[in-house]
KOLBA-68136 format. One line per field, with one value per residue (C-alpha): residue in one letter; residue number from 1; x, z, y. Coordinates in steps of 0.02 Angstrom, whole numbers. Each point is the difference from the previous one (the first is absolute). Layout:
N
res [A|...]
n [NUM|...]
x [X|...]
z [Z|...]
y [Y|...]
***
This chain:
501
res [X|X|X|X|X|X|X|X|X|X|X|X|X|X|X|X|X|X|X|X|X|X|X|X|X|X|X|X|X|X|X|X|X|X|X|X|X|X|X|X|X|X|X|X|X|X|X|X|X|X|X|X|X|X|X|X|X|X|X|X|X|X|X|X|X|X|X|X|X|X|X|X|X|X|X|X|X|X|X|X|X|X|X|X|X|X|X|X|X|X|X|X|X|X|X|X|X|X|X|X|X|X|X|X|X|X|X|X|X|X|X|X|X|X|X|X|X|X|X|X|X|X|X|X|X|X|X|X|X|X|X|X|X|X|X|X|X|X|X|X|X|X|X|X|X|X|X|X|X|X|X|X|X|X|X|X|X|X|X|X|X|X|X|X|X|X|X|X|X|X|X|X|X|X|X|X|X|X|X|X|X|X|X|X|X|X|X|X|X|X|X|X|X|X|X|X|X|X|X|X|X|X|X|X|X|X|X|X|X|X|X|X|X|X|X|X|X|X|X|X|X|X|X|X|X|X|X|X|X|X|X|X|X|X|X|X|X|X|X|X|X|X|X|X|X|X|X|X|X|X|X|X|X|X|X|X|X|X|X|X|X|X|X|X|X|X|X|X|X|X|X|X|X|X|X|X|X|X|X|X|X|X|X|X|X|X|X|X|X|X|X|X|X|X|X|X|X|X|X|X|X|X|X|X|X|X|X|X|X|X|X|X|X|X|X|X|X|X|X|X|X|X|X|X|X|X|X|X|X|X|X|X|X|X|X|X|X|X|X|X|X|X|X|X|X|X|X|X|X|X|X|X|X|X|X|X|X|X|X|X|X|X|X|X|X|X|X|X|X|X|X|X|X|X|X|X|X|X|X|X|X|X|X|X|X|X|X|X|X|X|X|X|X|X|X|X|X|X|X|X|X|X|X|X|X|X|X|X|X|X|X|X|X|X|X|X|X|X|X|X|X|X|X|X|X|X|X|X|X|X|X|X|X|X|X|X|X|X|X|X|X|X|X|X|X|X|X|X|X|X|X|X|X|X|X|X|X|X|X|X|X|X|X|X|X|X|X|X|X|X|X|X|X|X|X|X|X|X|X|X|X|X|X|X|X|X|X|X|X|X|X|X|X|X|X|X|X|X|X|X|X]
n [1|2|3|4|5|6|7|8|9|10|11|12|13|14|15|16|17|18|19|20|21|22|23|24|25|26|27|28|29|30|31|32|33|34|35|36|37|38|39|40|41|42|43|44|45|46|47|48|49|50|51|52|53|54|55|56|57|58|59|60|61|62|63|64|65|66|67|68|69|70|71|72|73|74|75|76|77|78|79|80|81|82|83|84|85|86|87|88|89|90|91|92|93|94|95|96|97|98|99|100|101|102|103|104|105|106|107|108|109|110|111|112|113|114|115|116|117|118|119|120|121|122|123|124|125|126|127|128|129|130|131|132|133|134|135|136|137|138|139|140|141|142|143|144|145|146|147|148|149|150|151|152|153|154|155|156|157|158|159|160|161|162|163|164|165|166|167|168|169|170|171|172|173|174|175|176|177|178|179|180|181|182|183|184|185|186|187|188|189|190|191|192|193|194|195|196|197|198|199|200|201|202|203|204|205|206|207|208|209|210|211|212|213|214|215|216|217|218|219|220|221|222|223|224|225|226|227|228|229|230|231|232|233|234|235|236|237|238|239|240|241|242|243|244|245|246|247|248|249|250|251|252|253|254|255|256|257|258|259|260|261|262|263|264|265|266|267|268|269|270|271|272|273|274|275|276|277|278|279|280|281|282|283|284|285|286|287|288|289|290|291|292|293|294|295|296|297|298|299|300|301|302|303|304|305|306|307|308|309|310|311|312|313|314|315|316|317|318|319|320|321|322|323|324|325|326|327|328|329|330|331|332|333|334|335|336|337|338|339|340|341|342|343|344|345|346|347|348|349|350|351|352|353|354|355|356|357|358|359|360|361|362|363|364|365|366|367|368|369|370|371|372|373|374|375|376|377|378|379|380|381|382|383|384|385|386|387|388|389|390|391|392|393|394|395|396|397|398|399|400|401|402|403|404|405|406|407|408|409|410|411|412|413|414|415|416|417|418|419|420|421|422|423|424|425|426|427|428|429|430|431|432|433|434|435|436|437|438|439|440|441|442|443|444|445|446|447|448|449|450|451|452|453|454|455|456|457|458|459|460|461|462|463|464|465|466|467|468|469|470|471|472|473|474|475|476|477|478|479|480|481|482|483|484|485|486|487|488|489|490|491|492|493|494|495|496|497|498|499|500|501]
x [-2351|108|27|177|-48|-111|113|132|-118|-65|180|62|-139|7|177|-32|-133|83|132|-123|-77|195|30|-175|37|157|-80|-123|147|101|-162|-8|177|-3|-159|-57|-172|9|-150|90|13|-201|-33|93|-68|-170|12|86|-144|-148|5|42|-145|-105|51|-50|-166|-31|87|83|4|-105|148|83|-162|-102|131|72|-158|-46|150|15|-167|21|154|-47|-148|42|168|142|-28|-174|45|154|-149|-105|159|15|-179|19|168|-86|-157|124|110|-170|-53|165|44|-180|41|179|-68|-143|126|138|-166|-63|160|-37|-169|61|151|-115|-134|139|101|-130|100|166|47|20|188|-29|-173|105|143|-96|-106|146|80|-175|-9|195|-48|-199|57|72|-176|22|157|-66|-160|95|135|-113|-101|168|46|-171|51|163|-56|-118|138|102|116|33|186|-31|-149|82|151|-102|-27|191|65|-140|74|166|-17|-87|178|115|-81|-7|181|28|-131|-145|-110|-171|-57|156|-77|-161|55|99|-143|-95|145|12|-181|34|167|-95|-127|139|94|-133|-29|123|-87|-186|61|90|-184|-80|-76|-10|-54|-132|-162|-121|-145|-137|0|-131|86|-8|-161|60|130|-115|-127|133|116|-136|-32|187|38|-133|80|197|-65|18|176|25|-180|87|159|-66|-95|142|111|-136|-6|188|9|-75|136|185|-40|-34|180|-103|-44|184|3|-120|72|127|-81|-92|136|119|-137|-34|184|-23|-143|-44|168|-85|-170|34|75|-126|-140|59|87|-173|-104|31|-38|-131|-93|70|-98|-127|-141|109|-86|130|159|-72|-60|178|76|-103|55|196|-33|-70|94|169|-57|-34|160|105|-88|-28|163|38|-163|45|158|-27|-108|122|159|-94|102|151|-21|-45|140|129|-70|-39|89|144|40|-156|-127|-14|-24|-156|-55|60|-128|-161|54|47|-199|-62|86|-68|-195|40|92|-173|-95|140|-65|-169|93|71|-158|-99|133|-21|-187|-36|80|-85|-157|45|77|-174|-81|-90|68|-139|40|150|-66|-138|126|118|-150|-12|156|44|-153|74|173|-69|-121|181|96|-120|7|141|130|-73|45|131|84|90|-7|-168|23|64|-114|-141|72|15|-162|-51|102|-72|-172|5|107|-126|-144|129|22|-188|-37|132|-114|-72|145|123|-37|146|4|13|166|39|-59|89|157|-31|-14|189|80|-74|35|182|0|-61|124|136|-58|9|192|41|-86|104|154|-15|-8|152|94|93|39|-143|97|3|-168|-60|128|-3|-169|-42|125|-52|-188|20|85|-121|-159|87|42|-176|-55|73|-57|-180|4|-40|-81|51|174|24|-112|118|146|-50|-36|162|96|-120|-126|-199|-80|-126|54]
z [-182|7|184|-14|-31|143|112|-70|35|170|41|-47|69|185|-8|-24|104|147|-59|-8|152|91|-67|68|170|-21|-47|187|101|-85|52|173|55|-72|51|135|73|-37|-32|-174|-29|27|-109|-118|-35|37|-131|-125|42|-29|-184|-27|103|-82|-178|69|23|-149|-113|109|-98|-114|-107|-9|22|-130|-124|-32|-10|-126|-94|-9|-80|-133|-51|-19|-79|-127|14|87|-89|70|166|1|-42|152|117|-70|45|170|41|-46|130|131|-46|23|152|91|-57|79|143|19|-22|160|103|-6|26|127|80|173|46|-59|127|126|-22|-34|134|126|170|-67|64|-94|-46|-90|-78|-99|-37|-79|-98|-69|-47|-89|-95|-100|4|-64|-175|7|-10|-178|-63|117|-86|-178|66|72|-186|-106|125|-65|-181|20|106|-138|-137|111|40|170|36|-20|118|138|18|-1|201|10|-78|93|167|-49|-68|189|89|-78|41|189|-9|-32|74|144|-59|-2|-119|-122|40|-38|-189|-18|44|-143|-111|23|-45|-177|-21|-8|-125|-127|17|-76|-131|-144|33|-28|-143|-57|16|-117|132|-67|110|-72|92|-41|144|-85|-28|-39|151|135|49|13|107|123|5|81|87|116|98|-7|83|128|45|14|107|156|27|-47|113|146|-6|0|150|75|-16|75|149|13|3|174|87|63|-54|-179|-5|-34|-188|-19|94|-105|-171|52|49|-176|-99|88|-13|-164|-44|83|-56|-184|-90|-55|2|-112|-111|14|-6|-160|-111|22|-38|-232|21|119|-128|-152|84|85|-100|-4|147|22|-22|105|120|13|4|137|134|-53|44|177|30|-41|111|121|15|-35|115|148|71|-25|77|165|-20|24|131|102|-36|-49|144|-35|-187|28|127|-128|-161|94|162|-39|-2|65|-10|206|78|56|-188|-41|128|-61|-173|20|109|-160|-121|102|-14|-200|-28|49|-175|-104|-57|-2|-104|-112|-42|-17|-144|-113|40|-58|-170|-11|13|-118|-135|1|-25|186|76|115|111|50|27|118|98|19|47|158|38|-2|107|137|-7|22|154|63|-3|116|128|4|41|170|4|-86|-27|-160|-37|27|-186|-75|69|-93|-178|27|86|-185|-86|61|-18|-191|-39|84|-103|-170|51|28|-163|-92|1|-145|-98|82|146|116|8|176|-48|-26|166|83|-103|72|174|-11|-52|138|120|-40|-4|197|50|-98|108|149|-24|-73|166|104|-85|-3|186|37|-113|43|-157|-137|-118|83|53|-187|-97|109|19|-187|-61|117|-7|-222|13|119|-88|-178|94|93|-222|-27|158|-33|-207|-1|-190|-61|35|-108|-141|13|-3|-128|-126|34|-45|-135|-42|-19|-45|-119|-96]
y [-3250|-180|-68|36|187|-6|-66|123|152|-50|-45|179|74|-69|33|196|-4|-43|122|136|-59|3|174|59|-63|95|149|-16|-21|136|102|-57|8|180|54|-102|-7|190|125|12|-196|3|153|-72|-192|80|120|-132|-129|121|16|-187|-30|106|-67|-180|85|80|-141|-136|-160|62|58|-185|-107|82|33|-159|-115|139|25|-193|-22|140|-57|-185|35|149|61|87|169|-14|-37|142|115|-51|14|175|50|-100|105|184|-65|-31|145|98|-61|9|173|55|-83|60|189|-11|-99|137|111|-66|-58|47|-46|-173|-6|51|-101|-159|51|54|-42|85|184|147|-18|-165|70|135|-98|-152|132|96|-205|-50|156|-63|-184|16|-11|-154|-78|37|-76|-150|-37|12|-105|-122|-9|-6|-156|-62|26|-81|-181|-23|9|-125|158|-56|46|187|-1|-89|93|158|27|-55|171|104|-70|25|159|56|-95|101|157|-32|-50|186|102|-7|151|-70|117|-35|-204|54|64|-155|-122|89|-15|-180|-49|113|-95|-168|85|70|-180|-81|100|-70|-171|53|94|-164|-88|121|124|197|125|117|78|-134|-36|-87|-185|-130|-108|133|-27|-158|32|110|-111|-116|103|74|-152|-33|175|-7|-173|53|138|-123|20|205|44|-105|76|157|-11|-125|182|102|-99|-10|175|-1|-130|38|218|-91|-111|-118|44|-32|-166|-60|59|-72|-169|-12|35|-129|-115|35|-31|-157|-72|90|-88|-195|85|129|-148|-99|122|99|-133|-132|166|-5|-198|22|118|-122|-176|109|-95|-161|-91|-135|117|130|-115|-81|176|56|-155|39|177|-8|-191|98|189|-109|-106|166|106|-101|-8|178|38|-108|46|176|28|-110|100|178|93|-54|21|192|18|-76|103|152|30|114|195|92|-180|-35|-149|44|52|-189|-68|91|-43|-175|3|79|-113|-155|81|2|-168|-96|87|-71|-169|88|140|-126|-82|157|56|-170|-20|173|-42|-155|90|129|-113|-76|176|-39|172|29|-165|87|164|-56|-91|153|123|-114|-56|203|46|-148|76|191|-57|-121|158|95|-154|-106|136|39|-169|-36|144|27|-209|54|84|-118|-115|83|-10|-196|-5|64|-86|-173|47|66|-183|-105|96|-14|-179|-34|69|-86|-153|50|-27|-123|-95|-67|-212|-83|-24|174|41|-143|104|151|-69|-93|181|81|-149|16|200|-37|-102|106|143|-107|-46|197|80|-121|61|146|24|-92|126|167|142|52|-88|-166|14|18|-87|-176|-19|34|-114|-122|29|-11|-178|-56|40|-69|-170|2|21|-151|-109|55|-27|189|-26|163|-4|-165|101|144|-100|-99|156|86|-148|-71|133|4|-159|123|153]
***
């Protein structure tokens, strides 16, 4: 792919990210002002985030992060046709395990609510079971979806992929405009994940794919041999979350499963746009110079120099203005103004795992692209023990920041074990360090001046707006004053392009 190309693709693709991102936000606070922090609210996103959860479990990133290293090499090395053929055997052993899956969850439906939702009464027990029971399937059309994405990065298909989540949201929007059954909601969540499955159909066809029962391929071995560290690894966020539910369910008579659905997925919004970008556009080139030392190395400090300008100030940012972020996105119809205040608390406890976050998502394809899986699952085994014993402490404390609190507690750990280990294949100059230490100096004092603001101001809006305008042109001109390296590099390859292909 030509720089222009590149620049083309990651243009478009930030651009319907954020749209996708905007429309998902939209979605949450069509949900809350309907809803509110209602029994049915929490049956609902706990029912929805079960069988995602679950599908992180049993395939996760193993779907993406086996696949395309994989794919990639088969198709370098002998030929498309051959590589179609392993996707086709890949897609039957994921279409195998989530159908299994899908069939014990609906089975076992309600000795999962009550074991996830532990704290919650009866009413919200049988709701969320009847709700998993519609939505269980949709672990299938995700883990297809999720492999056909795969398929299509590697074939520089990246248009299609990216505007996949866009539709799904969508599709959700319109039917809240014109109905608030929660079972109708549950139907059309399911719906939406096998929309994004039959849209990319015509485009895996056009790359050659045929779908026939075939299992058995010389490279799945292959691809178990790696994707079984990979799993265990990606198990840190889905084990966390879990438990981060369970112990919801026991504050404000189990409100605060919503609050906190509510939390992550604003913060996600936030914070997931120039990750995402970053994360899955570096991931085919990552795999391509993975043996490359000086390409890789060089692609490595671009990816954690330019996560850690990006996500800084959002970081800061956020866990300045997190209350009056939730009260402007959320507060509306049935959302109270005391709902606002134990999200915006939860949304706080969150925003401190998102450079950690960040880091956690490149580093782990780092590792992979270099076939070194197991770094990254050791590191996610501990950082999701910290987070489980976090959630049994720091709420007494805490409260529900106390949550969150725990899933950056385990965040930060798993990153500084990633980073640690990282060693071994790039190590970060003095002068990358004395990089890193400028962005975060000037993501300080940005917070500084946006805090300051922001109590001066009356109104949501001008207590998000002002500051955030203020706060961005602050930490750009702060860039400049302290020759912020990575801005100039950036600069410089938008308006020139890379000095190597």
């Amino acid at each position: 792919m030509t720089y222009k190309k590149t620049l083309k693709v990651a243009s478009f693709m930030a651009t319907i990210t954020i749209i996708s991102k905007i429309l998902g936000l939209f979605r949450e606070i069509f949900l809350a002002s309907i809803y509110g922090a209602s029994f049915e609210l929490t049956s609902f996103l706990a029912a929805s985030k079960i069988p995602l959860t679950l599908f992180d479990l049993t395939l996760g990133s193993v779907v993406s992060s086996v696949f395309i290293p994989i794919y990639t090499k088969i198709s370098n090395e002998q030929n498309p046709k051959q590589a179609n053929l392993f996707a086709l055997s890949y897609t039957n052993l994921v279409l195998i395990i989530t159908s299994i899956t899908s069939i014990l969850g609906i089975i076992f439906a309600r000795p999962i609510i009550a074991f996830s939702l532990s704290g919650a009464d009866p009413q919200i027990i049988e709701l969320s079971t009847n709700l998993l029971k519609i939505m269980f399937p949709m672990i299938i059309f995700t883990g297809i979806t999720y492999t056909f994405v795969g398929l299509l990065n590697c074939n520089q298909e990246f248009y299609i992929t990216a505007i996949l989540s866009l539709i799904s949201n969508l599709f959700i929007i319109i039917f809240l405009c014109f109905s608030n059954n929660i079972y109708g909601l549950a139907v059309i969540m399911l719906l939406s994940w096998a929309l994004q499955l039959i849209i990319e159909l015509p485009w895996v066809y056009k790359f050659g794919f045929r779908y026939k029962f075939k299992l058995f391929d010389p490279n799945i071995k292959s691809a178990l041999n790696l994707g079984l560290p990979i799993l265990i690894s990606s198990w840190a966020y889905p084990v966390s979350s879990l438990v981060n539910m369970k112990m919801a369910s026991y504050l404000d008579n189990s409100s605060a499963v919503t609050y906190m659905e509510l939390a992550t997925r604003l913060y996600i919004v936030i914070s997931g746009i120039f990750a995402y970008v970053i994360s899955n556009l570096s991931y085919p080139y990552l795999s391509k110079f993975a043996y490359n030392n000086l390409k890789f190395g060089n692609l490595i400090k671009i990816i954690l120099k330019s996560i850690t300008f990006i996500i800084v100030p959002i970081m800061i940012g956020l866990i300045v203005l997190a209350v009056p972020i939730v009260r402007l996105a959320y507060e509306r119809g049935n959302f109270t103004n005391y709902d606002s205040i134990e999200t915006g608390h939860a949304l706080i406890g969150l925003s401190f795992a998102m450079l950690a976050f960040s880091y956690n998502e490149a580093l782990n394809k780092i590792f992979y692209a270099r076939h070194k899986a197991k770094i990254p699952m050791v590191s996610g085994i501990i950082g999701t023990c910290i987070t489980i014993l976090a959630c049994f402490v720091l709420p007494d404390y805490f409260g529900i920041m106390g949550l969150g609190l725990s899933v950056a507690i385990g965040s930060i750990i798993t990153f500084l074990i990633n980073f640690y280990q990282l060693r071994h294949i790039w190590t970060a100059s003095k002068f990358d360090y004395f990089e890193f230490s400028k962005i975060f100096l000037a993501g300080i004092l940005m917070g500084t001046t946006v805090y300051k603001i922001e109590s001066m101001l009356v109104g949501n809006f001008q207590k998000v707006f002002w500051p955030t305008i203020i706060g961005a042109a602050e930490y750009f001109i702060l860039a400049f004053i302290f020759k912020i390296n990575i801005l100039h590099e950036l600069i410089s390859v938008f308006r020139k392009g890379p000095k190597h292909d």
